[in-house]
KOLKOL-887978 format. One record per residue (C-alpha): x, y, z; residue number from 1. Coordinates in pm, whole numbers. Example, Ala and Ser with C-alpha at 12.3 -4.5 7.8 and 13.67 -1.06 7.14 Angstrom:
# residues 2
east; north; up; i
1230; -450; 780; 1
1367; -106; 714; 2
//
This chain:
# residues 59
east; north; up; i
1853; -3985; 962; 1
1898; -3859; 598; 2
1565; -3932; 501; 3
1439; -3755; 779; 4
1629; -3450; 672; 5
1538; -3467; 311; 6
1177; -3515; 438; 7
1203; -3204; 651; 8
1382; -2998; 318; 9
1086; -3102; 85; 10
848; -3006; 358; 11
1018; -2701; 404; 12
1007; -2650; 27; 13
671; -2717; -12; 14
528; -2495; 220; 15
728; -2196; 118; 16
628; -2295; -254; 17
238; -2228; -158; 18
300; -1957; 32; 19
480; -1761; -276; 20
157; -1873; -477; 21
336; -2158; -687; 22
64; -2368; -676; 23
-200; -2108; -767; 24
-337; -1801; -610; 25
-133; -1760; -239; 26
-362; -1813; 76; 27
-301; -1496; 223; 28
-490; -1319; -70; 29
-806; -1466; -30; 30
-878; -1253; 264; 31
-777; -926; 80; 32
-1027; -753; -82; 33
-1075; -391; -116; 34
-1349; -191; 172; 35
-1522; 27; 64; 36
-1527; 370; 331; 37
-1823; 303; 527; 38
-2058; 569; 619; 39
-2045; 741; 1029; 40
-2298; 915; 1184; 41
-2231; 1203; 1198; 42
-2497; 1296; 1476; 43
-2356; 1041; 1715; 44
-1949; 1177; 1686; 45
-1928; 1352; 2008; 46
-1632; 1629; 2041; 47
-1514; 1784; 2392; 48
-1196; 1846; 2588; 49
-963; 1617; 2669; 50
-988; 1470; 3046; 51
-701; 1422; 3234; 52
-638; 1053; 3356; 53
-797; 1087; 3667; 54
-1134; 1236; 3545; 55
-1111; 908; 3274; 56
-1106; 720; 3571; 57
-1387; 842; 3756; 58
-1610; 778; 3399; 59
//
């Protein structure tokens, strides 16, 4: 039963270890990299009044 629970500690360790970046870059930074603003049409932005829920409905 102690092993078990100094297994589950080291685990424990471990994982929060990686996730602070100890063992090199963290993984939650490899997905973060900087967008550039894309370009909208312009043309195809459509402005009106606003509808009321039950004309949204009929749509």
């Amino acid at each position: 039963m102690r092993f078990l629970f100094l297994l589950i500690v080291v685990a424990n360790a471990a994982v929060f270890a990686l996730g602070q970046g100890v063992f090199g870059q963290a993984p939650f930074y490899q997905g973060l990299q900087a967008n550039q603003p894309k370009e909208i049409n312009a043309q195809a932005v459509r402005l009106g009044q606003p509808q009321t829920p039950g004309q949204a409905a009929q749509q």
